[in-house]
C-alpha positions as CSV (number, residue, x, y, z in Angstrom):
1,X,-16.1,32.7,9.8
2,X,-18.6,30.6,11.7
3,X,-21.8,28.2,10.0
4,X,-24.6,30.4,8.7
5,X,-27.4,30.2,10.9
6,X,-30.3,30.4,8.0
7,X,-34.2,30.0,8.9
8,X,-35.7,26.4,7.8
9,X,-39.1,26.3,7.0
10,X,-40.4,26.1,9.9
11,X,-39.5,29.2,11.4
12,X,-36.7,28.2,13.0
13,X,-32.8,28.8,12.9
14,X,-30.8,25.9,10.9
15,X,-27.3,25.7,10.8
16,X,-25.1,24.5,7.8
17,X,-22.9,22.1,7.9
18,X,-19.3,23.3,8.3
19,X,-18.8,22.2,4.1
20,X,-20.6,25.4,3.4
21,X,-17.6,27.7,5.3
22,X,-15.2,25.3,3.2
23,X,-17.4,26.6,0.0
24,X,-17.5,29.8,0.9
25,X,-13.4,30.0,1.5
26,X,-12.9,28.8,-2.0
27,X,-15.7,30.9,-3.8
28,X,-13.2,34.2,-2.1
29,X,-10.4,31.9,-3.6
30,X,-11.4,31.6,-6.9
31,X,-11.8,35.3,-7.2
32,X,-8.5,35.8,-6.0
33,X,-7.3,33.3,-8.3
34,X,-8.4,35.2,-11.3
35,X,-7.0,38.5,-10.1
36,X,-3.4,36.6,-10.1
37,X,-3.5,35.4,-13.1
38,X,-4.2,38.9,-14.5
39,X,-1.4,39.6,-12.5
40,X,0.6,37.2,-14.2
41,X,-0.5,37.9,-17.2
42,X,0.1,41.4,-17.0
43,X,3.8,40.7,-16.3
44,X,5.0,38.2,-18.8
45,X,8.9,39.0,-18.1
46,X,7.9,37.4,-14.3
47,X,5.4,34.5,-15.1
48,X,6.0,33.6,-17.9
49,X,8.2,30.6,-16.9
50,X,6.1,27.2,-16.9
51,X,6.3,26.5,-13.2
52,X,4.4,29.7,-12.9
53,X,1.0,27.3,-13.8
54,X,-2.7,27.8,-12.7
55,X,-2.0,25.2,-9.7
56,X,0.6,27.8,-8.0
57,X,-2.1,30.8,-8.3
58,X,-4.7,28.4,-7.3
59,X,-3.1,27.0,-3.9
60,X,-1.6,30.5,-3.3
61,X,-4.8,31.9,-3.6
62,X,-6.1,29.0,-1.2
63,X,-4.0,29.5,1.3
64,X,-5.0,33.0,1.9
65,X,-8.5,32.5,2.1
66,X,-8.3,29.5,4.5
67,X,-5.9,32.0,6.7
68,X,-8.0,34.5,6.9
69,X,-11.8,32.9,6.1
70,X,-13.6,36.4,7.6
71,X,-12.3,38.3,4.8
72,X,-13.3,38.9,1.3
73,X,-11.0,38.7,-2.2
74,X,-10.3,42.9,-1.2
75,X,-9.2,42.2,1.7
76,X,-6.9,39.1,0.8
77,X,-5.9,41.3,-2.2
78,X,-2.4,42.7,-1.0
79,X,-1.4,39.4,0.5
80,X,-2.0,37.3,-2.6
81,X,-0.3,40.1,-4.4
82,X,2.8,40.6,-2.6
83,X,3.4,36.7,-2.1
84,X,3.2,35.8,-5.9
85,X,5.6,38.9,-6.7
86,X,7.6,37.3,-4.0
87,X,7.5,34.0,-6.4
88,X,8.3,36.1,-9.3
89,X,11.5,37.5,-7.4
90,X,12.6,34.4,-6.1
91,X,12.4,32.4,-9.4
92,X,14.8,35.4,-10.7
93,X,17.2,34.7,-7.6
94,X,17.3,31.2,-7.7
95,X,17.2,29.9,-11.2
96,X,17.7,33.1,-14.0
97,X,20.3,35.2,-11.9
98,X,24.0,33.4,-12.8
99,X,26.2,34.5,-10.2
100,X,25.9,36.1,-6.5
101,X,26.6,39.5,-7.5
102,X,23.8,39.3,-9.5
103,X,21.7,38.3,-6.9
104,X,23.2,41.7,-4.9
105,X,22.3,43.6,-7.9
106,X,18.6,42.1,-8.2
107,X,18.5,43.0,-4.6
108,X,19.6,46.9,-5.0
109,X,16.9,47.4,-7.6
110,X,14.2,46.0,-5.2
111,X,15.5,47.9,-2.3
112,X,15.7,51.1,-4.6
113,X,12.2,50.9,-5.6
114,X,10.4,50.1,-2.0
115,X,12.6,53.4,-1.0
116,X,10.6,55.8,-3.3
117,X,12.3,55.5,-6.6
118,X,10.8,55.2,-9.5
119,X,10.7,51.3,-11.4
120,X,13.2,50.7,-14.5
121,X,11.4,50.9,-17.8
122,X,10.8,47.2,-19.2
123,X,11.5,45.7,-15.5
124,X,8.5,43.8,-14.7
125,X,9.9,43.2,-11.0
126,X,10.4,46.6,-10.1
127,X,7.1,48.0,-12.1
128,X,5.0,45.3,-10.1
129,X,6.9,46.4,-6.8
130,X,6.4,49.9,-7.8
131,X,2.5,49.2,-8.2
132,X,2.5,47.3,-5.1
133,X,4.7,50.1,-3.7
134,X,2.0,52.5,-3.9
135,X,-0.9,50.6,-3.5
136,X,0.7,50.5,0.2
137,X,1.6,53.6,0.5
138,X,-2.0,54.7,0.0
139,X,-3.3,52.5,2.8
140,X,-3.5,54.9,6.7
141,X,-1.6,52.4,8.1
142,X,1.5,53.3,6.1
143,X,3.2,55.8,8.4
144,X,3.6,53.0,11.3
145,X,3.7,49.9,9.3
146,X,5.8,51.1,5.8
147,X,9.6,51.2,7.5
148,X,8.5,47.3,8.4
149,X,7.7,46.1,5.5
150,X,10.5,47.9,3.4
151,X,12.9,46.4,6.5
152,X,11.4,43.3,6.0
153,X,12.0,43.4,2.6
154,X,15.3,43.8,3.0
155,X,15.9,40.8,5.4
156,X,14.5,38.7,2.6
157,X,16.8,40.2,0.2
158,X,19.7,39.2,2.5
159,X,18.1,35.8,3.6
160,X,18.1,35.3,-0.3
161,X,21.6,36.7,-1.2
162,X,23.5,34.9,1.7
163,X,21.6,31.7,0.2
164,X,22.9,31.9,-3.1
165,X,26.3,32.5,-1.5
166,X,26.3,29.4,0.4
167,X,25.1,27.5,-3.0
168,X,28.0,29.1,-4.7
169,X,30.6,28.8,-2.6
170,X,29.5,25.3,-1.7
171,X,29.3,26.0,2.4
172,X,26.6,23.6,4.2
173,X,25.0,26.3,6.9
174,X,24.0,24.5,10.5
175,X,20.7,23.6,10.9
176,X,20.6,26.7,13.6
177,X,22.4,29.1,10.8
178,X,19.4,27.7,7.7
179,X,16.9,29.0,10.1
180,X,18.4,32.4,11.3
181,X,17.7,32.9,7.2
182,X,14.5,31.9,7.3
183,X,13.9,35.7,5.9
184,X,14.6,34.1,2.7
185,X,11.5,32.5,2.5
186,X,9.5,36.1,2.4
187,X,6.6,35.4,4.7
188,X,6.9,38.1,7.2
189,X,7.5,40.4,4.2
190,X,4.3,39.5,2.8
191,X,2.5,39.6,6.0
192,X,3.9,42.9,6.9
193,X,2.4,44.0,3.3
194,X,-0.7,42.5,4.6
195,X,-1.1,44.4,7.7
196,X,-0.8,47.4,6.0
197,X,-3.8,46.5,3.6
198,X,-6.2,45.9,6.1
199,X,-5.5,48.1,8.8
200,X,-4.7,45.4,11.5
201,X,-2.1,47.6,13.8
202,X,-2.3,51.1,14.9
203,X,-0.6,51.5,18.3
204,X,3.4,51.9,17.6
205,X,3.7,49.5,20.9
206,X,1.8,46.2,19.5
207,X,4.7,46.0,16.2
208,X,7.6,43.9,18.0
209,X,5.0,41.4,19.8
210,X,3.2,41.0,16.0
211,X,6.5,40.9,14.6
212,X,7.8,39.1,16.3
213,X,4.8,36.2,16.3
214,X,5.6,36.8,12.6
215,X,9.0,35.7,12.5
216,X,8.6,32.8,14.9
217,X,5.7,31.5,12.3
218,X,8.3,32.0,9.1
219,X,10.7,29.8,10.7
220,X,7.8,27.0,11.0
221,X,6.9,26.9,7.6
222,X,10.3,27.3,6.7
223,X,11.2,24.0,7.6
224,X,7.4,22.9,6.9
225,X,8.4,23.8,3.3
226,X,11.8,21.9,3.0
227,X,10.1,19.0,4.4
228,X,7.7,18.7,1.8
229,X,9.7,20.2,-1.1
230,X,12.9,17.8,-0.7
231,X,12.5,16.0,-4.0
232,X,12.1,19.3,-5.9
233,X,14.6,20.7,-4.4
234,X,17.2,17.8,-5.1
235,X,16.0,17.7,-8.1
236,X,16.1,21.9,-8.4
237,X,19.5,22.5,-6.7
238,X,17.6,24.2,-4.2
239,X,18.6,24.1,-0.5
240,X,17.1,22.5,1.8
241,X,17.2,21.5,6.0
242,X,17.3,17.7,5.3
243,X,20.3,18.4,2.8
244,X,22.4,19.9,5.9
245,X,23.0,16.3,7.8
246,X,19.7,16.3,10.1
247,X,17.3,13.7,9.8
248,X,13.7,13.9,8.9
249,X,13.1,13.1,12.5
250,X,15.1,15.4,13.8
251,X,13.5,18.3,11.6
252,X,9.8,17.6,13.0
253,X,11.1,18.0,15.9
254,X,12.3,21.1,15.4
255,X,9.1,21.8,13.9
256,X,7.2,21.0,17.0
257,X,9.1,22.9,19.1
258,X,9.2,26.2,17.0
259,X,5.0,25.5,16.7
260,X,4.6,25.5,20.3
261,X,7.0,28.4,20.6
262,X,5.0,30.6,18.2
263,X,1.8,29.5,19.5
264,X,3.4,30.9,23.0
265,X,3.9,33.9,20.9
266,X,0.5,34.2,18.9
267,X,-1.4,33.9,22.2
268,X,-0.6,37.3,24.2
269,X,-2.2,39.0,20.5
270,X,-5.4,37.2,20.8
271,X,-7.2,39.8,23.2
272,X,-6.5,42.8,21.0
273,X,-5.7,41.4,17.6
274,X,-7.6,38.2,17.3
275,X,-8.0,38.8,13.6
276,X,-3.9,38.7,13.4
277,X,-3.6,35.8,15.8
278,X,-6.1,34.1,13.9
279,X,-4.5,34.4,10.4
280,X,-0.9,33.7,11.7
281,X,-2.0,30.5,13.5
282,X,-3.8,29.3,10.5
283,X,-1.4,30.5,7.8
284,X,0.6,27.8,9.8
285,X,-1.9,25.6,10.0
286,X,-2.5,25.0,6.9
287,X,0.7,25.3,5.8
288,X,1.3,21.7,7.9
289,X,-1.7,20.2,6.2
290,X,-0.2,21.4,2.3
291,X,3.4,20.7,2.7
292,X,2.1,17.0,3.2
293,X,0.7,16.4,-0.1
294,X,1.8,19.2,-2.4
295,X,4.1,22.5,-3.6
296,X,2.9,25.2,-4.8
297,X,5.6,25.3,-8.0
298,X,4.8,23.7,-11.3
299,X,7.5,21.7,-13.0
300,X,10.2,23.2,-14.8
């Protein structure tokens, strides 16, 4: 989204100060916002908890609309959508589920209901999936882009499960086995969501690079994430990359080097999918700019 050029009084061309994209990034962010929280609302068995507060839909909803800042509330609709179910599922995972074979059986359900089948009566995570389910499947670019998001899906589901394995059983992953899970953290499934909504691919041959600039991103703001989240998650029981013996300075580093290596990534997609390239980059972007300051979770 570039300045407005408007006409002064004169005659002549003026161009706004770059506050007025900032102001027009969080107008499309506050109407996003309110579609969440009818969301959320609409779905008390998933929100209801009190980190779900009007700070997490509000910096969710911010985060979309600085990543992508030439599109409207529609178009950001699916990938606020999908990333606060996504919060909804993990807070079931995480802090309600008891046991890993819970976990596996949250999972199933999920998996059952991105496959075609029909939500469980009273299940307000299957009968939002379900909604977003066919939502998605309404959109052209469903033939190509559906079998990625439900496989997506299910590497978050697995990134997720083996999580709560390693919590249970008490195993400390490598630094180099945290990130091969970065699935966990659900932003490629999101994304993939996303894609679909607006359109963005439509030659079967352009998936793997995207996808794979996708994946290279998740494991950025993976450890983006955990570096700005470490209190919580101590205090939480969450894991976390500076709970597996690295040091701070050894995870920006990290962090620098899987930037540039997306980057590397993000670059060939600029010529054909700048829109993509764009909102990938920036998702990051911003991403290193919030994870400085703030969480997106309320307290508990």
């Amino acid at each position: 989204m570039s300045a407005p050029a408007l006409p002064s009084s004169s005659g002549a061309e003026r161009v706004w100060p770059a506050a007025v994209d900032a102001g027009a990034i969080c107008a499309v962010a506050g109407r996003s916002q309110r579609e969440m929280q009818e969301w959320m609302a609409g779905y008390p068995g998933l929100f209801a908890a009190r980190p779900f507060d009007a700070a997490l839909s509000s910096t969710l909803s911010l985060a979309m609309a600085f990543s992508g800042p030439w599109l409207d509330a529609a178009g950001l609709r699916m990938a606020n959508k999908v990333c606060l179910w996504a919060f909804g599922l993990d807070w079931l995972v995480d802090y309600v589920a008891s046991s890993a074979p819970e976990v596996a059986e949250i999972a199933g359900r999920c998996l059952a209901v991105a496959a075609g089948d029909p939500p469980l009566a009273g299940d307000d995570l299957t009968v939002f999936l379900g909604e977003i389910r066919d939502e998605l499947a309404a959109s052209p670019s469903f033939p190509l882009l559906g079998p990625v998001w439900r496989e997506e899906l299910e590497l978050m589901l697995e990134g997720m499960s083996r999580e709560r394995e390693w919590r249970d059983s008490g195993v400390t992953p490598s630094l180099e086995e945290y990130l091969g899970n970065a699935a966990n953290l659900g932003f490629s499934f999101a994304f993939a969501a996303h894609l679909i909504h607006v359109g963005g691919v439509t030659d079967a041959a352009d998936v793997e690079p995207v996808r794979r600039a996708s994946h290279a991103v998740q494991r950025v703001i993976r450890l983006l994430n955990d570096l700005g989240t470490y209190e919580r998650d101590l205090a939480w029981g969450d894991l976390n990359a500076l709970l597996l013996g690295v040091t701070r300075e050894e995870v920006d580093r990290q962090v620098a080097s899987l930037a540039a290596r997306s980057r590397s990534l993000i670059e060939p997609l600029r010529g054909s999918h700048p829109h993509i390239a764009g909102y990938l980059e920036r998702q990051m972007d911003f991403c290193a700019g919030f994870y400085r300051l703030a969480d997106y979770w309320g307290a508990l």
